[in-house]
MIDREN-412060 format. One line per field, with one value per residue (C-alpha): x, y negated, z negated. Coordinates in nm, 2 decimals, always signed. Example, Ala and Ser with C-alpha at 12.3 -4.5 7.8 and 13.67 -1.06 7.14 Angstrom:
# residues 2
u	c(+1.23 | +1.37)
v	c(+0.45 | +0.11)
w	c(-0.78 | -0.71)
This chain:
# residues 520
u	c(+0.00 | +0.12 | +0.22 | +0.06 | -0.28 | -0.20 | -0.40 | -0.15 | +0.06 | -0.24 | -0.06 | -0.19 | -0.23 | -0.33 | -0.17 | +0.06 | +0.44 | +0.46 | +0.67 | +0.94 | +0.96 | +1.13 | +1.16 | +1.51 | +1.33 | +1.07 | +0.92 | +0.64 | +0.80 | +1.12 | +1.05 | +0.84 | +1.19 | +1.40 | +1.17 | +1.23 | +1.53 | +1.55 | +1.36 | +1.50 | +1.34 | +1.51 | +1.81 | +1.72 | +1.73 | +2.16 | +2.11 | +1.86 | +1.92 | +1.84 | +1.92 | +2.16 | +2.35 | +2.64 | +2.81 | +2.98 | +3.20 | +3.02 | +3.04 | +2.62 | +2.37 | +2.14 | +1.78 | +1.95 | +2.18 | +1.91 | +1.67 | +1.95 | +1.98 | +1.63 | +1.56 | +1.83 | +1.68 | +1.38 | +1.46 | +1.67 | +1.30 | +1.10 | +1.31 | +1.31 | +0.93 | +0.89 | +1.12 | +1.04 | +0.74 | +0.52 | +0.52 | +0.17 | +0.02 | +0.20 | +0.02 | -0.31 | -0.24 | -0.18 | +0.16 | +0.53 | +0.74 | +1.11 | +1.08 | +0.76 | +0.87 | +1.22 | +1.08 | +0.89 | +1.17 | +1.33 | +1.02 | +0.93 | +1.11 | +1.08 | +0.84 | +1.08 | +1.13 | +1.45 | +1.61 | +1.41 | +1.16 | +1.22 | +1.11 | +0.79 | +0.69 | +0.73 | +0.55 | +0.30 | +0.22 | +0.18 | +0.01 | -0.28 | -0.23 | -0.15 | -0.27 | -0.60 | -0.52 | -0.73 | -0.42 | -0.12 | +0.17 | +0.28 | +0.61 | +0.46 | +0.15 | +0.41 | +0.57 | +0.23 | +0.16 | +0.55 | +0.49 | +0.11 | +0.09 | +0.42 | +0.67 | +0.66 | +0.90 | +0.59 | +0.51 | +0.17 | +0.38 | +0.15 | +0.35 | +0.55 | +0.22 | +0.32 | +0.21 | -0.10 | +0.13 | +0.36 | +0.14 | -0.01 | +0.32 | +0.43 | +0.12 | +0.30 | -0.02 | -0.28 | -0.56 | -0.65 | -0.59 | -0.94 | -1.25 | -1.10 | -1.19 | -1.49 | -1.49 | -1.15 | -0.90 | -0.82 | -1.19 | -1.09 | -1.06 | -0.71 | -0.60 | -0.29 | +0.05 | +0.03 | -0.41 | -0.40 | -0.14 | -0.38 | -0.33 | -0.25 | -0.60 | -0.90 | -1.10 | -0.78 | -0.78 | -0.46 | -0.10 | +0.03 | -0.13 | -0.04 | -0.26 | -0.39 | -0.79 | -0.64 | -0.49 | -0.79 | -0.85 | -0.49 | -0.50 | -0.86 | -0.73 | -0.41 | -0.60 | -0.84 | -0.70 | -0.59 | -0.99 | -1.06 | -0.74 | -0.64 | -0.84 | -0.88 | -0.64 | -0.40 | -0.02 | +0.00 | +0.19 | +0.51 | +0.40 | +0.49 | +0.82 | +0.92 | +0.80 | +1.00 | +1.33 | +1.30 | +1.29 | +1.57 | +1.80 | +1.72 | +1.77 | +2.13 | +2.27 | +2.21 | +2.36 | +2.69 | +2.70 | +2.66 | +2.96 | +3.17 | +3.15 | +3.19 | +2.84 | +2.74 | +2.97 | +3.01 | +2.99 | +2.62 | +2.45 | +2.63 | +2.49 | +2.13 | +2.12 | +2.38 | +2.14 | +1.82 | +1.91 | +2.08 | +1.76 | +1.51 | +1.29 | +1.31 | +1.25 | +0.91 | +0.80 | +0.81 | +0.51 | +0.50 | +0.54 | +0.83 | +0.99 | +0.93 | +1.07 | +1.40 | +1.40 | +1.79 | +1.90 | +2.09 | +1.82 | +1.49 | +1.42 | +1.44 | +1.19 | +0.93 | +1.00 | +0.94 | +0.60 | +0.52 | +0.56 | +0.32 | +0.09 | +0.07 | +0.22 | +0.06 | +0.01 | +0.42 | +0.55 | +0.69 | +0.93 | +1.18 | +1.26 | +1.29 | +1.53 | +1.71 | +1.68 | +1.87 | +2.13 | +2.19 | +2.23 | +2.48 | +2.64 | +2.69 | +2.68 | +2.79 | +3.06 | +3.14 | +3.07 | +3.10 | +3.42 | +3.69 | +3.66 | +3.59 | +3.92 | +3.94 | +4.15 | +4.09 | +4.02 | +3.76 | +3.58 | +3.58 | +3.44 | +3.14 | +3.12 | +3.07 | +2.83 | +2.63 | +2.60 | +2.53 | +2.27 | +2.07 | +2.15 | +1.98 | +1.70 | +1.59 | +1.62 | +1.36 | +1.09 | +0.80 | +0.42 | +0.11 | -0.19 | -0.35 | -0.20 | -0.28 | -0.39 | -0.01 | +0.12 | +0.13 | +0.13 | +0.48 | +0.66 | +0.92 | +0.98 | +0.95 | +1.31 | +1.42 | +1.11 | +1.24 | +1.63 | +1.48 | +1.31 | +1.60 | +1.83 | +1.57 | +1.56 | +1.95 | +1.94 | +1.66 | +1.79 | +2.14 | +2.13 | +1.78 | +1.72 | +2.05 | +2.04 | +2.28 | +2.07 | +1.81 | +1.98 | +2.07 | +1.70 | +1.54 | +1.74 | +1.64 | +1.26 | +1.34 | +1.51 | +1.19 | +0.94 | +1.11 | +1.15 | +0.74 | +0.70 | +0.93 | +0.77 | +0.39 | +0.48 | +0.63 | +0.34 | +0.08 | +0.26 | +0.08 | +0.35 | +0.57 | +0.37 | +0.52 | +0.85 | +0.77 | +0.98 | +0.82 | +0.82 | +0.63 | +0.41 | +0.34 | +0.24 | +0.01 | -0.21 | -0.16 | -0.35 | -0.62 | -0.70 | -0.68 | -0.90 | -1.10 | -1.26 | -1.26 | -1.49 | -1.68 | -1.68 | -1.58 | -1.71 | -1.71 | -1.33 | -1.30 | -1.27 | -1.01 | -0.77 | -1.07 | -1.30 | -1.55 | -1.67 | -1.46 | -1.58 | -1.60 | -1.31 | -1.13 | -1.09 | -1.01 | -0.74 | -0.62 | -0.58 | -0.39 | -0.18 | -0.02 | -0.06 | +0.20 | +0.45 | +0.44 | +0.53 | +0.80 | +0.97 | +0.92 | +1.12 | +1.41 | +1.74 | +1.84 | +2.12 | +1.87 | +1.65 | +1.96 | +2.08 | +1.71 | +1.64 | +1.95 | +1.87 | +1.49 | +1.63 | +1.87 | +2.20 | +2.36 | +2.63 | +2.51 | +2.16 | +2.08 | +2.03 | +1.90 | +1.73 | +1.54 | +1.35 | +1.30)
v	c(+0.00 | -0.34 | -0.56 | -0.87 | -0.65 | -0.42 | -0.49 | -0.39 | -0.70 | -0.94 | -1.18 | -1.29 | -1.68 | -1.72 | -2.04 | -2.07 | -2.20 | -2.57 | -2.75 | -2.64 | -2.30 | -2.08 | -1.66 | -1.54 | -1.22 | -1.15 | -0.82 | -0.94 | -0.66 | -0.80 | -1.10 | -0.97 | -0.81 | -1.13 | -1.35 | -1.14 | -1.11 | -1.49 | -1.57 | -1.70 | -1.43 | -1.20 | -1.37 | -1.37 | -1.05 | -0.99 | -1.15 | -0.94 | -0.62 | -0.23 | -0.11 | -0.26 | -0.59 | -0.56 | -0.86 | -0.99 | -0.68 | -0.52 | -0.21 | -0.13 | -0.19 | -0.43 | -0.52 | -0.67 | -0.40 | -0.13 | -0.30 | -0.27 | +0.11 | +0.15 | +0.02 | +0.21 | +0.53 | +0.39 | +0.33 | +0.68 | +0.83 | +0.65 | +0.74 | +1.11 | +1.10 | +0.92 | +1.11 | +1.48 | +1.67 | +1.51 | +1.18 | +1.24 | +1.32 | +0.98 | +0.80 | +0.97 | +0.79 | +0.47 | +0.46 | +0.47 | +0.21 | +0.18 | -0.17 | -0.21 | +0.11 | -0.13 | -0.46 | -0.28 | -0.16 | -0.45 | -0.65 | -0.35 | -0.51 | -0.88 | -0.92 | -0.75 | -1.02 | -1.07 | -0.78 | -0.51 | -0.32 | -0.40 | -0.79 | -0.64 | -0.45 | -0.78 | -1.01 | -0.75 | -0.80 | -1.18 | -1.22 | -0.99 | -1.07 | -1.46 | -1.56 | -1.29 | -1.26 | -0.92 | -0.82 | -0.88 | -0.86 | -0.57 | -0.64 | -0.43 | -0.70 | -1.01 | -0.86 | -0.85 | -1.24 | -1.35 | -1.23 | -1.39 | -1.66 | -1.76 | -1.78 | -2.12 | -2.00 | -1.82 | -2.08 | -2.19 | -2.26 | -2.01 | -1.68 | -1.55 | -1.46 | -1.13 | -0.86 | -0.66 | -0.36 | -0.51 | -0.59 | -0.29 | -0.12 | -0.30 | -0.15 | +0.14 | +0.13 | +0.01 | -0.08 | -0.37 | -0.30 | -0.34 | -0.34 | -0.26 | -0.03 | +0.12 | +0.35 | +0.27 | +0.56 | +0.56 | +0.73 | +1.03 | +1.40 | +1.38 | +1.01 | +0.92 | +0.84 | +0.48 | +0.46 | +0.75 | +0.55 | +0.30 | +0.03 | +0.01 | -0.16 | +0.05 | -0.10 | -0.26 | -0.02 | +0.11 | +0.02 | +0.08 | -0.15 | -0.34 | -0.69 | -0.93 | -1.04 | -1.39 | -1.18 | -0.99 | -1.10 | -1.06 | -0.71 | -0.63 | -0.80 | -0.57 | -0.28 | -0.32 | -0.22 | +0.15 | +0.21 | +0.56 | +0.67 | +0.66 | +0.70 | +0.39 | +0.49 | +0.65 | +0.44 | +0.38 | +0.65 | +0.33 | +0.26 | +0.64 | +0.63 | +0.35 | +0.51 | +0.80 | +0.64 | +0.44 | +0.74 | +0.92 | +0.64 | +0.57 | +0.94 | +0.93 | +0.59 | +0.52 | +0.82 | +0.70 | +0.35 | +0.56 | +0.78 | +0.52 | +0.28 | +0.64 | +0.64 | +0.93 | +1.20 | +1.58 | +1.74 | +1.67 | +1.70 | +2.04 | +2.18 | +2.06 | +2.22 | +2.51 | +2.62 | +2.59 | +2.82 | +3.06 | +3.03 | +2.96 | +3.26 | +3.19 | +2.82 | +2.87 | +3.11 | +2.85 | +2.67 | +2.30 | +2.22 | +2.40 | +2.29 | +1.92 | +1.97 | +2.12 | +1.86 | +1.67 | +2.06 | +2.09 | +2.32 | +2.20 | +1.83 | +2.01 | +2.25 | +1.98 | +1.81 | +2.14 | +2.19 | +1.82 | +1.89 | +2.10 | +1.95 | +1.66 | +1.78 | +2.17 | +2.08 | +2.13 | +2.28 | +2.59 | +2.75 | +2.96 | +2.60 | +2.47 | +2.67 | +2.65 | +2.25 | +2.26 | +2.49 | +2.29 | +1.98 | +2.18 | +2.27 | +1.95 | +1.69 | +1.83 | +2.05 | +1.85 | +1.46 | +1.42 | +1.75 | +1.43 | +1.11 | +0.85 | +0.66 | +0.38 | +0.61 | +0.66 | +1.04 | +0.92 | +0.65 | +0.96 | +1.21 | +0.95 | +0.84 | +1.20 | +1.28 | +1.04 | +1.11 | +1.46 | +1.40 | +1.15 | +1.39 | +1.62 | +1.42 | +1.28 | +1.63 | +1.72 | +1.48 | +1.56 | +1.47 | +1.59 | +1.57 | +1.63 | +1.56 | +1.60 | +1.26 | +1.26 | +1.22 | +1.04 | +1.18 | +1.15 | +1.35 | +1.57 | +1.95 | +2.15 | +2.24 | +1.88 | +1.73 | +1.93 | +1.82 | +1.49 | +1.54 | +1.69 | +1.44 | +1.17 | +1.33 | +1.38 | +0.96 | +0.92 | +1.14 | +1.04 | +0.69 | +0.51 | +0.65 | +0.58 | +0.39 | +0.13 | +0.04 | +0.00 | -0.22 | -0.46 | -0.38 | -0.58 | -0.86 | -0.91 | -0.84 | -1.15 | -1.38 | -1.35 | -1.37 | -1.67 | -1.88 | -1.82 | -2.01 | -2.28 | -2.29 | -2.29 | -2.51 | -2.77 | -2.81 | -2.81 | -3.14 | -3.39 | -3.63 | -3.47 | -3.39 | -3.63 | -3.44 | -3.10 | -2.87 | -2.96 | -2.62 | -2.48 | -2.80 | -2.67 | -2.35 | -2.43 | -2.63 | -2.33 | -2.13 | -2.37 | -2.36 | -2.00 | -1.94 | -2.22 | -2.01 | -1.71 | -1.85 | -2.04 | -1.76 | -1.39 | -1.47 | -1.06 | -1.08 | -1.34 | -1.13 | -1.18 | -0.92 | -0.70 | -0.74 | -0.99 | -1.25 | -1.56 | -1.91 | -2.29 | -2.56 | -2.47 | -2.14 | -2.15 | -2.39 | -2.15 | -1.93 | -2.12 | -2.19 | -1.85 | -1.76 | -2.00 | -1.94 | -1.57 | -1.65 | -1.92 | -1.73 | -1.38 | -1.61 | -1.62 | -1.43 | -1.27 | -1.55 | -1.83 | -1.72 | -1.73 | -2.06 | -2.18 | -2.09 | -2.21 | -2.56 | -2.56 | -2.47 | -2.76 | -2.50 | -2.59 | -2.83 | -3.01 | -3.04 | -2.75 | -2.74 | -2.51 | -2.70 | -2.32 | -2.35 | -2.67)
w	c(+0.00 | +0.07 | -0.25 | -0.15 | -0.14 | -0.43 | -0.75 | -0.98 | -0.83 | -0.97 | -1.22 | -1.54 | -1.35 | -0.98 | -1.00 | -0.71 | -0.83 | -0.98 | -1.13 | -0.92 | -1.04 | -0.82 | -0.78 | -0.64 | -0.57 | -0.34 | -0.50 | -0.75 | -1.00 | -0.98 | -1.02 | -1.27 | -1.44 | -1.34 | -1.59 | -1.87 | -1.84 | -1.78 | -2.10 | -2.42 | -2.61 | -2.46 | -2.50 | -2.91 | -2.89 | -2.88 | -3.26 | -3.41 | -3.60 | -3.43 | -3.82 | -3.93 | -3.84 | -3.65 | -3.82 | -3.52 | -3.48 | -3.17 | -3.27 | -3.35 | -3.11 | -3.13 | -3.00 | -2.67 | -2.61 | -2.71 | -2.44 | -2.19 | -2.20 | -2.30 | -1.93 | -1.80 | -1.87 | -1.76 | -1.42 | -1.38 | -1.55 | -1.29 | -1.01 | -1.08 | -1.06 | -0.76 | -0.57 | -0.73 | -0.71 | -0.98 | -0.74 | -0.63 | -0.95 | -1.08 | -0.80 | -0.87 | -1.26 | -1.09 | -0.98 | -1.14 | -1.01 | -1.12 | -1.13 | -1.33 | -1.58 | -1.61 | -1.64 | -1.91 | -2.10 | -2.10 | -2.25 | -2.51 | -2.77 | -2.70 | -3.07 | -3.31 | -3.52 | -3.76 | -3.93 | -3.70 | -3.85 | -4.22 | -4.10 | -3.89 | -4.21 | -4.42 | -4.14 | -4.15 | -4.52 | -4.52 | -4.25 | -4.39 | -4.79 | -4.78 | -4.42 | -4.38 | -4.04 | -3.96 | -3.68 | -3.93 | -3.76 | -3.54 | -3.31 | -2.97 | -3.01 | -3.07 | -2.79 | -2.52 | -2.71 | -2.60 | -2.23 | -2.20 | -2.41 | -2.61 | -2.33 | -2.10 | -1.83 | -1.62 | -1.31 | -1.54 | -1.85 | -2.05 | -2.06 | -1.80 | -1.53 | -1.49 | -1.26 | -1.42 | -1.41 | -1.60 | -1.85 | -1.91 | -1.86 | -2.19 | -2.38 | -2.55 | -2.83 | -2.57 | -2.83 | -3.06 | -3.43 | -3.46 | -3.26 | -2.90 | -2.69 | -2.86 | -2.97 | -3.14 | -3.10 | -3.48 | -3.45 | -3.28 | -3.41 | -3.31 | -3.29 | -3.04 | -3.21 | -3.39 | -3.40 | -3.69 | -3.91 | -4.08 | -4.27 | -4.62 | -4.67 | -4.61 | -4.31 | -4.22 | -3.84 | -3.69 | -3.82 | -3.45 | -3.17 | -2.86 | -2.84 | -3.10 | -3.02 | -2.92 | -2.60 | -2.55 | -2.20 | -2.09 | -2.26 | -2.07 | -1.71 | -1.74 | -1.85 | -1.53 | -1.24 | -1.45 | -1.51 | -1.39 | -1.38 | -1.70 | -2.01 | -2.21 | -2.53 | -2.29 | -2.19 | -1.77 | -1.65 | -1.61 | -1.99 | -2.08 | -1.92 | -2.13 | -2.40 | -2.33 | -2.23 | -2.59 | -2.77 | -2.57 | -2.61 | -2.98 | -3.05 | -2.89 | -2.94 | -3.31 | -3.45 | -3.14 | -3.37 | -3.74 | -3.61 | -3.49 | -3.84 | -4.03 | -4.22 | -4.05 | -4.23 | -4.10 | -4.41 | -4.54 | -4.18 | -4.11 | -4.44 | -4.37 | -4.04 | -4.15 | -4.43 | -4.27 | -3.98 | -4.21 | -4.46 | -4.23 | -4.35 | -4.68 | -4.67 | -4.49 | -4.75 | -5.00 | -5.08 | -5.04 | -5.45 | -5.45 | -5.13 | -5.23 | -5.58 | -5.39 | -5.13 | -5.21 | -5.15 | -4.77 | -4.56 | -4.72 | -4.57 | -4.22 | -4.33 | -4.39 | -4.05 | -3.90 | -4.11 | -4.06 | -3.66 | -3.69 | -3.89 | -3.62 | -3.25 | -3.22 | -2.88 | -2.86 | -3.14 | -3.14 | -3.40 | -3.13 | -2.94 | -3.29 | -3.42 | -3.09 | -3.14 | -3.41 | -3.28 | -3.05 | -3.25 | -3.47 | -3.19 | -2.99 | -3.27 | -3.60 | -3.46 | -3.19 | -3.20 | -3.56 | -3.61 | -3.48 | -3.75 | -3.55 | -3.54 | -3.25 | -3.00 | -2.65 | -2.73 | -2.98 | -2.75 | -2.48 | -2.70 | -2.80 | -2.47 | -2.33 | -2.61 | -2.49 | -2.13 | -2.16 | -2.38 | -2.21 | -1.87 | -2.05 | -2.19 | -1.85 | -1.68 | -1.93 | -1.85 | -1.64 | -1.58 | -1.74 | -1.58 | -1.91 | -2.19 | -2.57 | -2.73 | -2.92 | -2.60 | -2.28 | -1.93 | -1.90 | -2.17 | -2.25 | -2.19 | -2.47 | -2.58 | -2.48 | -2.66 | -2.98 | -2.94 | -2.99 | -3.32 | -3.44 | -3.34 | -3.46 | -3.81 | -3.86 | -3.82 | -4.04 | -4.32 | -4.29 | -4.19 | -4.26 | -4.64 | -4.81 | -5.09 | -4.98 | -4.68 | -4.90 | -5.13 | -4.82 | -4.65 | -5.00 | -4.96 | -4.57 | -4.70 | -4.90 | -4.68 | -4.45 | -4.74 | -4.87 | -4.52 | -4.50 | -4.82 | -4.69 | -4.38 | -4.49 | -4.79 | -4.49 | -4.33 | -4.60 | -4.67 | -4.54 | -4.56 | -4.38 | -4.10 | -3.83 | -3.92 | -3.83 | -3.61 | -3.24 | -3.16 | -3.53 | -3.47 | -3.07 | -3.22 | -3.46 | -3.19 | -3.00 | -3.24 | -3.34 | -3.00 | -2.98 | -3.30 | -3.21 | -2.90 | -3.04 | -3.29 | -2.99 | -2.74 | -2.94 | -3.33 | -3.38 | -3.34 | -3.62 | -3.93 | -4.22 | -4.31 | -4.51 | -4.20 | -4.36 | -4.12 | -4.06 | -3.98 | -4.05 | -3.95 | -4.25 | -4.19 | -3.85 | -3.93 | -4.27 | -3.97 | -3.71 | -3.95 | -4.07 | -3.70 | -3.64 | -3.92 | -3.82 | -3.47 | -3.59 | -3.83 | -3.54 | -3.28 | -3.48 | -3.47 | -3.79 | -3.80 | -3.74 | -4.01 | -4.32 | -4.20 | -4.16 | -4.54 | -4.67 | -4.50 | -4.64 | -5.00 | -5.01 | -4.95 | -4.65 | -4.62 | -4.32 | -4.14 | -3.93 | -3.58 | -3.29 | -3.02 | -2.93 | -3.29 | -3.37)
């Protein structure tokens, strides 16, 4: 089909270019992928945490760098489809286009908002308990409100008018948290991965979601042209292979950085995957009291992944390409990658380097199309043995990496820092005498939202319901609103550098004023 005709090339704005903006492409997807990659919020993103921050010393990824493979794999993904034997079946879906699945990618994590997902969990928090803003914070949403709304570099200075494909090729979680579609997939006997993880209110809806209700229309337009093809709480076939390629390279490259700065050691993670393949019988006899009072013993946390697998995924699970899974993982990473200490040589960048290749080889030669798939899944997934190796690999990070205590210790602080810069920030502008000193860019955004809340009260008043789902309305309310609305996205557009020198400045620590013509 012929781009200018196709409706999956419909941008968000018909508006034709002013203000002198000008494409270098001539592909409506690459152009699409050339904005992104042109926007300052994606820029941000080389100065905000994957877990940890890298301090300057470029040795750990971070959200920039993580995009950058992210849609690397992507592309490799899309191409495979297109050119293999499940292209027709992709086109049945809609399409796969290795522009739009990249583009995609390298949007996907354009909302994380300082110090990854410890700052999304905080955001979340006070947006719902101090704001009552019903859709919190969620950084796939931020990321869908950046691309339609946030962003001025699109040729309408609202967003970046990207392709519908685009669009709903970003929509990893393609739902509201609330309300949209009906019924809402958090309703389902078996909900899709992100709609069953509620809130930690009840009535609160899914923790997991894609679009605020103030993008409702971008989310519907985008949605559109997939109608038929896809069901409504299903990804776009170019949404699932970004999807995918995130998980493959967050699987592989994480545990690359936790090698190289020596956290991740050889000894524990060989004896939690030693003893659970030489104790694998006995460990699943063992009732769930007793395996949970035994969990800090090497063998037994990667029994309750494997019983928690099949608790959730029985569409996939089995227990032979488990156990193989881990083999594997023993084989490749704990006896290979992480035998040799990490120690700066040429030897040790090659081994990592080839660790990483082969794996994501392996990963991508694993992915294929499903014409249908389980609700936990989308229609472009991973074999079985690969989609294992992945859960494995996943958990060794998770267990090794994300729940030490000293990351913790430094993860509370962070949680702080962002709690502390909201106070600031909403204690700033309920000052009335200090209005006509406001940030231009916090004071832009706050008339962005009044006028945002303002229709949706007008138009849409079922979408206006505070963070418990009781009705919202009145001036006041609508303004209470606007207000944390804005913070949230202020204090989400900042790089995890920005936001310590911002706070030090608004609690009277800094030497000198601070600056950054971006934020303020």
């Amino acid at each position: 089909m012929d781009q200018d005709s196709d409706p999956r090339a419909a941008r968000r704005d018909p508006v034709a270019n002013v203000g002198g903006f000008t494409d270098l492409a001539t592909s409506p997807f690459r152009i699409d992928r050339d904005r992104i990659a042109a926007s300052p919020f994606f820029a941000r993103l080389g100065g905000v945490t994957q877990v940890v921050s890298a301090g300057g010393a470029g040795l750990l990824h971070n959200r920039l760098t993580h995009s950058l493979k992210v849609a690397q794999v992507a592309r490799a993904v899309a191409e495979r489809i297109t050119a293999g034997p499940d292209a027709a079946l992709a086109d049945k879906l809609g399409g796969c286009d290795p522009d739009v699945a990249e583009a995609a990618a390298l949007a996907h994590d354009l909302g994380h908002p300082p110090f990854g997902h410890l700052g999304e969990q905080t955001l979340d928090r006070i947006a719902r308990h101090r704001f009552n803003l019903a859709d919190g914070f969620e950084g796939n949403a931020q990321t869908f409100r950046i691309i339609t709304t946030t962003d001025v570099r699109g040729p309408a200075a609202i967003g970046l008018d990207l392709t519908a494909a685009v669009r709903a090729a970003v929509l990893k979680y393609p739902w509201l948290r609330l309300h949209h579609p009906a019924p809402h997939p958090s309703a389902m006997a078996v909900p899709p991965r992100g709609a069953g993880e509620p809130g930690d209110l009840p009535g609160t809806g899914a923790a997991k979601f894609s679009a605020y209700a103030t993008e409702l229309d971008d989310f519907e337009q985008a949605r559109a042209v997939f109608a038929g093809r896809v069901e409504t709480w299903q990804q776009t076939v170019e949404a699932s292979v970004m999807d995918t390629a995130d998980d493959i390279a967050y699987a592989i490259h994480d545990l690359q950085d936790f090698h190289r700065i020596g956290v991740l050691q050889h000894a524990p993670v060989a004896a939690e995957l030693g003893q659970w393949l030489e104790h694998a019988g006995e460990l699943a006899a063992l009732d769930d009291e007793t395996l949970h009072e035994g969990l800090r013993r090497p063998g037994r946390s990667l029994e309750r992944l494997r019983r928690r697998m099949h608790a959730k995924d029985a569409w996939i699970v089995d227990d032979d390409a488990f156990a193989a899974a881990v083999a594997r993982v023993r084989a490749e990473l704990v006896d290979g990658l992480l035998a040799g200490e990490f120690d700066g040589s040429i030897e040790a960048e090659q081994a990592t380097a080839a660790f990483s290749a082969n794996w994501t080889a392996r990963l991508v030669d694993g992915v294929y199309v499903l014409p249908s798939p389980s609700t936990r899944t989308g229609h472009v997934s991973l074999r079985p043995a690969q989609w294992h190796e992945v859960q494995v690999l996943k958990f060794v990070h998770r267990r090794f990496v994300l729940l030490r205590p000293d990351l913790a210790l430094h993860q509370r602080g962070q949680a702080g820092v962002v709690s502390s810069l909201v106070d600031a920030l909403d204690a700033w502008l309920l000052d009335r005498d200090e209005v006509s000193r406001l940030p231009r860019r916090l004071h832009d955004l706050v008339e962005l939202a009044r006028a945002e809340y303002s229709e949706l009260a007008r138009s849409a008043p079922e979408l206006l319901v505070g963070a418990t789902g009781e009705p919202v309305s009145g001036a006041d309310a609508v303004r209470g609103l606007a207000r944390g609305r804005a913070v949230v996205d202020f204090v989400a557009s900042l790089t995890d550098k920005q936001a310590v020198t911002l706070l030090d400045a608004l609690s009277g620590r800094a030497a000198q004023p601070w600056s950054d013509s971006f934020v303020l």
